[in-house]
C-alpha positions in Angstrom: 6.5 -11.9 10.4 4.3 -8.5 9.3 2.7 -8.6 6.2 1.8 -5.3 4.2 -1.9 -5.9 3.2 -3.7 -2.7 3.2 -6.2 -4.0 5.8 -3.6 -4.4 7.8 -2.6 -0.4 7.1 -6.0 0.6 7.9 -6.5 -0.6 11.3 -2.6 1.0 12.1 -3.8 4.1 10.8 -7.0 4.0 12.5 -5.8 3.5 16.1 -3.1 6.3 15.1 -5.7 9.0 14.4 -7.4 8.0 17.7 -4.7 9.3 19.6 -3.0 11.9 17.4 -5.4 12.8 14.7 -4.4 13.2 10.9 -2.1 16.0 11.0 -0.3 14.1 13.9 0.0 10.5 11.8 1.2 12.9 8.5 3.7 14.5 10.9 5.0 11.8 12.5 5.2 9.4 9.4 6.8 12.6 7.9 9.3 12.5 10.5 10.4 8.9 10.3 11.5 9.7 6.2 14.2 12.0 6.3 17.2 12.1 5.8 19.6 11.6 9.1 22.2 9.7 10.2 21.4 7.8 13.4 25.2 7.3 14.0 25.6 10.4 15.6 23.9 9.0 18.3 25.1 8.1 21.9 25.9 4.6 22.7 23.5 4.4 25.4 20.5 5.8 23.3 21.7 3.3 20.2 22.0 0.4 23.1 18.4 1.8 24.6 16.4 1.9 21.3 18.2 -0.3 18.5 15.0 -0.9 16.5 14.6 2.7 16.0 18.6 2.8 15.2 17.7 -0.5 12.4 15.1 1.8 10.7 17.0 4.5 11.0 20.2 2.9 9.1 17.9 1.6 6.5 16.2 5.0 5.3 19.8 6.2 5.5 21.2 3.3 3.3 18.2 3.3 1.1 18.6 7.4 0.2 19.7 7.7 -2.9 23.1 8.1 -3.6 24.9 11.7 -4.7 25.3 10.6 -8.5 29.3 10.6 -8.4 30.1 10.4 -5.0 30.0 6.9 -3.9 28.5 6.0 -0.7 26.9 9.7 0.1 23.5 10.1 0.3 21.7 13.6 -2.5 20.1 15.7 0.0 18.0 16.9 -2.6 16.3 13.4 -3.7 13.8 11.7 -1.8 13.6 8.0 -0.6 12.6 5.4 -3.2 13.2 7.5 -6.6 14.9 5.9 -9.2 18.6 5.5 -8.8 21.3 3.8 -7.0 21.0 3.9 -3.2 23.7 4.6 -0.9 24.8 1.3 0.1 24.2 0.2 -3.8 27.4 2.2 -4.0 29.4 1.2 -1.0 32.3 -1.1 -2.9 31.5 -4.5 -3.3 33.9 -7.0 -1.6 34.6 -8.2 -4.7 36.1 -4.6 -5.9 38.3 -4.6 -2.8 40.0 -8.4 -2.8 41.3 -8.7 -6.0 41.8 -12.8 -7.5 45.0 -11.6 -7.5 45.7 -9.4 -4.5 47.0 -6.5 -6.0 45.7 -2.8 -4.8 42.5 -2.2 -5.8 41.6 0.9 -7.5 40.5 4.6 -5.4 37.4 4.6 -3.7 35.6 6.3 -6.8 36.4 3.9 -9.4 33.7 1.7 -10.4 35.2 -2.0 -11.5 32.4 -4.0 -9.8 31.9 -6.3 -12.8 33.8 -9.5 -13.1 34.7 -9.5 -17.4 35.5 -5.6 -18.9 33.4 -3.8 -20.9 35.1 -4.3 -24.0 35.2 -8.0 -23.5 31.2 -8.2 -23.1 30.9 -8.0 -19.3 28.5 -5.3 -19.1 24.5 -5.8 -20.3 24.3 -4.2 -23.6 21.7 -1.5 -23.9 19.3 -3.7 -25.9 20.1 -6.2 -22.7 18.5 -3.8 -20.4 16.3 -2.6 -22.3 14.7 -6.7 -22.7 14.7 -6.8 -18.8 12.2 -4.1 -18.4 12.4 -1.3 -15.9 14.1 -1.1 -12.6 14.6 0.5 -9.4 18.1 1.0 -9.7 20.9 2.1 -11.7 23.5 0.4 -10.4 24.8 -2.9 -11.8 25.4 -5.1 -9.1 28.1 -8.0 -9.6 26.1 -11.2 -7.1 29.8 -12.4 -6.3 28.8 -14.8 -3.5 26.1 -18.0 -4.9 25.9 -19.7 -1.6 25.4 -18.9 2.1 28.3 -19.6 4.4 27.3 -23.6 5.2 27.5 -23.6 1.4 23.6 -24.2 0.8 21.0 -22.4 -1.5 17.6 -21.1 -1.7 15.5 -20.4 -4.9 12.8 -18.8 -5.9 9.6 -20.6 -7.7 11.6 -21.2 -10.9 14.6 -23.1 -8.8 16.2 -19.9 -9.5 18.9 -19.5 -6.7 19.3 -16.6 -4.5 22.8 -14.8 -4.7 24.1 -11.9 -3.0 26.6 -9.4 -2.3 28.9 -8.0 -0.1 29.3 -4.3 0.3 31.4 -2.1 2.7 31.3 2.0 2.9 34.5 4.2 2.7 35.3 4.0 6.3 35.5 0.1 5.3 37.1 0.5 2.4 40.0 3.6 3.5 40.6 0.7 6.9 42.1 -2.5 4.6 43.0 -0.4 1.8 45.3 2.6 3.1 45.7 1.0 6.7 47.9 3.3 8.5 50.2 0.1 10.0 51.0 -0.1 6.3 49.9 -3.9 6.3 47.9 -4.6 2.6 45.0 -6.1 4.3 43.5 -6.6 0.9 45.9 -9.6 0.4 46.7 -12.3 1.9 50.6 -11.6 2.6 49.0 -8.3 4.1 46.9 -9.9 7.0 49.5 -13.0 7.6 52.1 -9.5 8.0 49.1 -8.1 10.9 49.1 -11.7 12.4 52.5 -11.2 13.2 53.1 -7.7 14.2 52.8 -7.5 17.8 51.2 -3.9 17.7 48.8 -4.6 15.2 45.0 -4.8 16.0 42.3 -5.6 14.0 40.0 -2.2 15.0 37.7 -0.3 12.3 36.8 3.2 12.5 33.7 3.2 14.6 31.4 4.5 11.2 32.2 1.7 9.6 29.3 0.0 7.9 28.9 -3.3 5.9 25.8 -4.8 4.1 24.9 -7.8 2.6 22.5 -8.6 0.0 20.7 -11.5 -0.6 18.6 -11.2 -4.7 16.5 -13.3 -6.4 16.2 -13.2 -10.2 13.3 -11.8 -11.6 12.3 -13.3 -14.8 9.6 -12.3 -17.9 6.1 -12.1 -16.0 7.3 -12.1 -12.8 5.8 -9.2 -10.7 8.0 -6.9 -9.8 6.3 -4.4 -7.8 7.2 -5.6 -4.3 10.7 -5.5 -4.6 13.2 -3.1 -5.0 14.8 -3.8 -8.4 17.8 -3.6 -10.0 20.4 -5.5 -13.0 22.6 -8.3 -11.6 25.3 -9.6 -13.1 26.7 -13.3 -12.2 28.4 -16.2 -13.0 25.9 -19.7 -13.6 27.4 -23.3 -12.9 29.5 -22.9 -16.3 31.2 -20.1 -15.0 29.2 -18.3 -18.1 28.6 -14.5 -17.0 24.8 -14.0 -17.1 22.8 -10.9 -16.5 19.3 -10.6 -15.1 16.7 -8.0 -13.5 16.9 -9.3 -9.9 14.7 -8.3 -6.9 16.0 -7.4 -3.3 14.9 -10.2 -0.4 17.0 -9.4 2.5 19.7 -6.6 3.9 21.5 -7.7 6.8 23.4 -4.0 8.4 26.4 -4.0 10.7 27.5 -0.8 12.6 30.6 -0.6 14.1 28.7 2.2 16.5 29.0 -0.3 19.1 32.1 -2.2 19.9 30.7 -5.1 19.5 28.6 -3.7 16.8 24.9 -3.4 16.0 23.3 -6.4 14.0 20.4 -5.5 12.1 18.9 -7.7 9.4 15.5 -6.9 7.3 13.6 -8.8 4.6 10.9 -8.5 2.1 8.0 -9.3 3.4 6.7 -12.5 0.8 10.1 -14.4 1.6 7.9 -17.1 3.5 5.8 -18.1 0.9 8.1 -16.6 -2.4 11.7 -18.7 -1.7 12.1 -22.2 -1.2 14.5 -24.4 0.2 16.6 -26.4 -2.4 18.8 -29.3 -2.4 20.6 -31.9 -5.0 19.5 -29.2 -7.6 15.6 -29.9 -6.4 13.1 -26.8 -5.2 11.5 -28.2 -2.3 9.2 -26.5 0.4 8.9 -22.6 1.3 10.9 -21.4 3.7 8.6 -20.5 6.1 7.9 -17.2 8.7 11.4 -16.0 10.0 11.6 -17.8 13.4 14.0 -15.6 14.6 11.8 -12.5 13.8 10.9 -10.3 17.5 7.0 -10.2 17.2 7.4 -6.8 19.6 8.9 -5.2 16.7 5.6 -5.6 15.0 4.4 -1.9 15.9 7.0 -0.1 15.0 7.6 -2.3 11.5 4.1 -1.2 10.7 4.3 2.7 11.8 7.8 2.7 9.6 6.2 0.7 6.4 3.3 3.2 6.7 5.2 5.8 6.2 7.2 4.7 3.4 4.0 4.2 1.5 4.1 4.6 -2.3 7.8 3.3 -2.5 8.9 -0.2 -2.8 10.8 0.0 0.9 6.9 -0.7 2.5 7.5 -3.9 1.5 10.4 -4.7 3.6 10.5 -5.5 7.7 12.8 -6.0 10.5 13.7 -8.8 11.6 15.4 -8.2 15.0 18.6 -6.5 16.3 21.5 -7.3 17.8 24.1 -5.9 20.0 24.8 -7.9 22.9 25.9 -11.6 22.9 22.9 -13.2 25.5 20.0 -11.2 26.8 18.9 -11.0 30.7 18.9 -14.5 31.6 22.0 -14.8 30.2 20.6 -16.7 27.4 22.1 -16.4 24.0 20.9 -14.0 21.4 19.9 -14.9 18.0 19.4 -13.5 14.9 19.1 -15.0 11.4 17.8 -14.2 7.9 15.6 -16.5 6.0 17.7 -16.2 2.8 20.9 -16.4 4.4 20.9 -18.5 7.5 18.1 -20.9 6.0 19.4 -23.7 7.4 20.6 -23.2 11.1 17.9 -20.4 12.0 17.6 -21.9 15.5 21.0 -21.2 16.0 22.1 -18.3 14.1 23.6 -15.5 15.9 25.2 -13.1 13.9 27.3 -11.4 16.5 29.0 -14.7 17.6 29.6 -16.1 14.4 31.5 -12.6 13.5 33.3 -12.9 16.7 35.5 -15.3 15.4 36.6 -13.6 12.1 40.3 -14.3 11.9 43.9 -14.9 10.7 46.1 -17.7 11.5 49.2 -19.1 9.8 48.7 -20.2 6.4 48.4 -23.5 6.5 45.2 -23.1 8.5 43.9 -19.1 8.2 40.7 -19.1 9.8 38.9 -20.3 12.5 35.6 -22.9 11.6 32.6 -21.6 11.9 30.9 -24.6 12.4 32.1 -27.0 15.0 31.7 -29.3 15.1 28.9 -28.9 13.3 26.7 -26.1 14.6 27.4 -22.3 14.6 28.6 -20.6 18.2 26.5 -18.8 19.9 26.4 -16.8 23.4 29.6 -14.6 24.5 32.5 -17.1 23.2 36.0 -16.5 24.3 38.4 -16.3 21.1 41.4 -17.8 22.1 39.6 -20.5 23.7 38.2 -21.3 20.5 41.2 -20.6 18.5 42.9 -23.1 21.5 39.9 -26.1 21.3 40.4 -26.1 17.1 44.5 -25.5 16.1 46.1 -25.9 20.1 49.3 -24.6 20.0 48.8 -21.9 16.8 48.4 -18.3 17.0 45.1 -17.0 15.3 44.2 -12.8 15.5 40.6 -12.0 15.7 39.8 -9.5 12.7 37.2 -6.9 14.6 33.6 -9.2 13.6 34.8 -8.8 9.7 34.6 -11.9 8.5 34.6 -10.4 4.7 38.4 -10.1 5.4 38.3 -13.7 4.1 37.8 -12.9 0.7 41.8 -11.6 0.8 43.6 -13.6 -2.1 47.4 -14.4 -2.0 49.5 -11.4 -4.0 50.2 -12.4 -7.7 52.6 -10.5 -9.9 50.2 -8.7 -12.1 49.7 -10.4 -15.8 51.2 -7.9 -18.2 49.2 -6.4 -21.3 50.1 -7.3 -24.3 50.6 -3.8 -26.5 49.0 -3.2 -29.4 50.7 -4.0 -32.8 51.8 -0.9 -34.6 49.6 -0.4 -37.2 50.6 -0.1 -41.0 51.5 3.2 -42.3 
């Protein structure tokens, strides 16, 4: 896994100007920072080149966002100012499956955090002020404080790592104001898509999810190599807590692919700055990523260089994804350190999504685990859905497995009105 040590810069930039000279390196580093959506690109080049397409999606992610305007990047800022970035304000799952299923609000509405203002769920301005300064303005509610085998990692104060999970409008405008009329925000909604013959489980093909994966930042704590922002979550006493938290891995999914484009990135101190942790106990580091492709070294370094003097240098790719085995027809893998800790040698992100489903009620989703590793390699879905629940009828839900996070449909707790006051 790459490093950023300015030695390490210097003999990059050195073999550069070799070749190109300075005005080619400032040119071409110029180049890489700008603001453009690799999207619009073929399927064939985005299947040719999908490092280049990874860095690409993550300057574009990273822009800042148009202040107003969730999810669209200001064409006037530049990369790494101050201020939410675009997928900062993609909505958060948790803004989108409601505990109790209702419609969630429009697309511009921000009600990311869990308790309302007026009942003490936002940080106070002295609050923020104590934390110190960040990266970013947004407020991010860390709905999610395990991975998905239910395990932790924490930093060097047994501080665990939380995340969150974030889809763009495209996302959003799909299981929100679904065309079939199905709520797929609900659970009533997708047990209704199950069923319906005609229904399929297909996003728009720019649709784009993230995950985060944060650790908390506390008094002393340097902050300088990670981009920074205030999280809001909720500790083992379901207490709502706030902190200054530091970014330590993006996983990206494209639907620009049918079977999508898996890209995952991490700050580059993860090895030595998380640990493992069990029974409440910090143990060992977690180590180098051993999923990361050491031939993305090059293009990690050319990409860091030029995003010098903002806090993204400190982040690298991992490796991509976008086909289930490679040549010899062995299975693909790709994990993240902070949020496949645990099954690394068998992560594969694209196989694991595969099986994102709906099935009747009593038994909704397909494991993930069984019977007690992940899948990998090109798995057939009904012949999984067949080996775990023969005889049920499961629906595969397009590699989304964030459709899980749909609740049963409540009737809406009414609020009490105000007592007339006195006259």
């Amino acid at each position: 896994m790459p490093i950023v040590r300015q030695e390490v810069h210097s003999v990059f930039l050195l073999m550069a100007a070799l070749c190109l000279g300075s005005a080619g390196i400032h040119a071409q580093t110029t180049a890489l920072v700008k603001l453009y959506d690799p999207r619009k690109d073929t399927p064939s080049q985005i299947q040719a080149d999908p490092a280049t397409f990874g860095w690409q999606m993550f300057v574009l992610l990273n822009w800042p966002e148009l202040p107003g305007y969730r999810g669209i990047p200001d064409p006037h800022a530049r990369l790494g100012q101050m201020g939410a970035t675009v997928w900062e304000s993609y909505k958060n799952a948790s803004e989108i499956y409601l505990s109790h299923g209702q419609r969630p609000p429009a697309w511009n509405v921000n009600n990311e955090l869990p308790v309302p203002r007026a009942m003490g769920g936002h940080p106070t301005a002295d609050q923020l002020a104590a934390f110190g300064p960040v990266d970013s303005t947004w407020v991010h509610y860390l709905s999610e404080t395990v991975m998905i085998d239910g395990q932790n990692v924490c930093d060097a104060d047994s501080n665990v790592v939380r995340y969150d999970v974030r889809g763009n409008r495209a996302y959003y405008d799909f299981v929100v104001n679904n065309p079939s009329g199905h709520e797929l925000f609900n659970t009533q909604g997708q047990e209704a898509a199950l069923t319906d013959p005609n229904f399929v489980f297909s996003f728009p093909t720019d649709t784009v999810e993230v995950k985060a994966s944060w650790r908390i930042l506390e008094h002393g704590e340097d902050p300088s190599r990670y981009w920074t922002a205030i999280g809001v979550y909720r500790d083992i006493h379901n207490v709502v807590r706030s902190a200054r938290i530091g970014l330590t891995g993006l996983h990206i999914i494209s639907k620009s692919l049918p079977d999508w484009v898996w890209i995952t990135f991490e700050q580059v101190d993860n090895a030595t700055k998380t640990y493992t942790y069990k029974l409440g106990q910090k143990l060992v580091p977690v180590g180098a990523n051993p999923n990361y492709n050491n031939a993305l070294t090059p293009i990690n370094l050319m990409y860091q260089a030029a995003l010098a003097g903002t806090k993204w240098q400190y982040y690298a790719l991992m490796n991509t994804q976008t086909k289930f085995v490679n040549a010899s027809q062995q299975p693909t893998l790709l994990g993240n350190t902070q949020m496949e800790t645990y099954f690394q040698s068998n992560s594969s992100c694209i196989t694991c999504h595969k099986l994102a489903s709906i099935g009747p009620l009593k038994d909704p989703r397909l494991q993930l685990f069984y019977p007690l590793l992940p899948y990998v390699g090109n798995q057939d879905f009904q012949t999984v859905a067949h080996q775990q629940y023969p005889g049920l009828t499961f629906k595969d839900m397009d590699f989304a497995w964030s459709l899980r996070n749909a609740q049963y449909k409540k009737a809406p707790v009414p609020t009490k009105k105000p007592a007339p006051s006195a006259k």
